[in-house]
N, C-alpha and C positions, 0 to 999 in steps of 0.2 A: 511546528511540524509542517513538513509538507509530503501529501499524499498525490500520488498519480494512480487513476482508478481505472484501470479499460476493464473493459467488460470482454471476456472470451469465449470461445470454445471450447478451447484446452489452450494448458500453458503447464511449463515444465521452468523448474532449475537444476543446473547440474553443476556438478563440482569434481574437477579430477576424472570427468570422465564416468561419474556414477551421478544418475539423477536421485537426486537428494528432497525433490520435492514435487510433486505431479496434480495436477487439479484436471476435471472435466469441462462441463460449463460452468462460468461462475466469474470471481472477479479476477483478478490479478490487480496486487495493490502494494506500489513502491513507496519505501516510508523512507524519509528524509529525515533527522531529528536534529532539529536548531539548539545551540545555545539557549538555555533558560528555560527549555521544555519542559514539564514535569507531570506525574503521573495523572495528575485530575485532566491534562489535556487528553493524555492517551486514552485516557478512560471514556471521555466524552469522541473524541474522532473515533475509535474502534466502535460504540454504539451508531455513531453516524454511518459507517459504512455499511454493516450489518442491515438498517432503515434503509440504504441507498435503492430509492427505487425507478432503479434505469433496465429492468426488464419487461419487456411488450407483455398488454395483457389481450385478450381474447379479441378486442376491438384494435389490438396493434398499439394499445398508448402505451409510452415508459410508464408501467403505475406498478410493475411489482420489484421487491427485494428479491434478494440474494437465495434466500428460505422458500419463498412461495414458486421458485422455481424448480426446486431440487438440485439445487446449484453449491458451488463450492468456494474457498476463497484461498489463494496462494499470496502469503503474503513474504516479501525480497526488503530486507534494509538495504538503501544505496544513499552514503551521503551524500553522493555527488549532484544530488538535488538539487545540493544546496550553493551550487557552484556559482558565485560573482563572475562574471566577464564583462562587467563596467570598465576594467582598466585593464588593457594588453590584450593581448592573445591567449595568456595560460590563465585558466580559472584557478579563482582563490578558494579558499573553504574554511575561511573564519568562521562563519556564519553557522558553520554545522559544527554540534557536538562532538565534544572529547569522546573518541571509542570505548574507556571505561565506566561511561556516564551514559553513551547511548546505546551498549549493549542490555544495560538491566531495562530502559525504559522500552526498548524494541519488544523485547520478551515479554514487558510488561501489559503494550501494545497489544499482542499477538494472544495472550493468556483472557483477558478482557474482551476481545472479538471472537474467541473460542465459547467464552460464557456468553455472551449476549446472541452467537447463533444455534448453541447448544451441539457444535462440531469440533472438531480435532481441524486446526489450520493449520495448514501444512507451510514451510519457511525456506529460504537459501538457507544458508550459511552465515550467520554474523562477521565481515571479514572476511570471507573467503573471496577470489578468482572465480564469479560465476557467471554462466550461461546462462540466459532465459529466452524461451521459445515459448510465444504463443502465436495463437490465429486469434485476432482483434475480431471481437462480432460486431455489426455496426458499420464503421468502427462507432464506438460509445468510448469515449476518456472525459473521465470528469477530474480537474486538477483544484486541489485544497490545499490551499495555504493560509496556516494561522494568522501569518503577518498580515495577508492582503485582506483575507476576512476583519481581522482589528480596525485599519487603514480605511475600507470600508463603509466603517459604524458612525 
């Protein structure tokens, strides 16, 4: 999987012209879902974010989560993540999972990060043509990727 994390203000998705999903401050967090992924990953990356502590605390340090701030988490499936541009100009998208395969794992993602912050996360569209609008705070982006974290070890 690969997760793109910004940290915002607000951030919104729309779809067709009706916003389908709105957060205040909080995160905003694109999920990529690779071939081979499967749910004990989502399970462990959704507790990670939820822990992710990239908000200032009283001394200004990143030391609090997502929770201790009264913050919120909007979370967008984009496979486009997962887009190779090693070879050509047009990105490939081997690498990202089959749409009927990474719709349950998205959800699955999403259902998981709901339980571990003890909130309702709000989502795009699976699929859909969408819009997303935030104001980056920071900016703060923290980018996870399972591959690179492995490669890593």
């Amino acid at each position: 999987m690969r997760l793109v994390v910004q940290r915002v203000r607000e951030a919104s998705v729309t779809v067709d012209g009706a916003v389908v999903g709105r957060i205040g401050q909080g995160l905003l967090v694109l999920v990529g879902c690779a071939a081979g992924d499967d749910a004990a990953l989502a399970t462990r990356l959704a507790g990670k974010v939820a822990r992710l502590r990239i908000f200032a605390d009283a001394a200004g340090k990143m030391n609090l989560d997502v929770t201790a701030v009264g913050g919120a988490v909007l979370a967008v499936s984009q496979f486009t993540l997962l887009a190779d541009v090693s070879r050509g100009n047009r990105p490939g998208f081997e690498a990202a999972m089959r749409p009927e395969a990474a719709r349950p794992l998205f959800d699955h993602f999403v259902q998981e990060l709901q339980k571990a912050l003890g909130q309702t996360v709000p989502t795009g569209r699976f699929g859909a043509d969408m819009q997303v609008a935030l104001v980056n705070d920071g900016p703060v982006t923290i980018i996870y990727d399972e591959a690179m974290q492995e490669a890593a070890k």
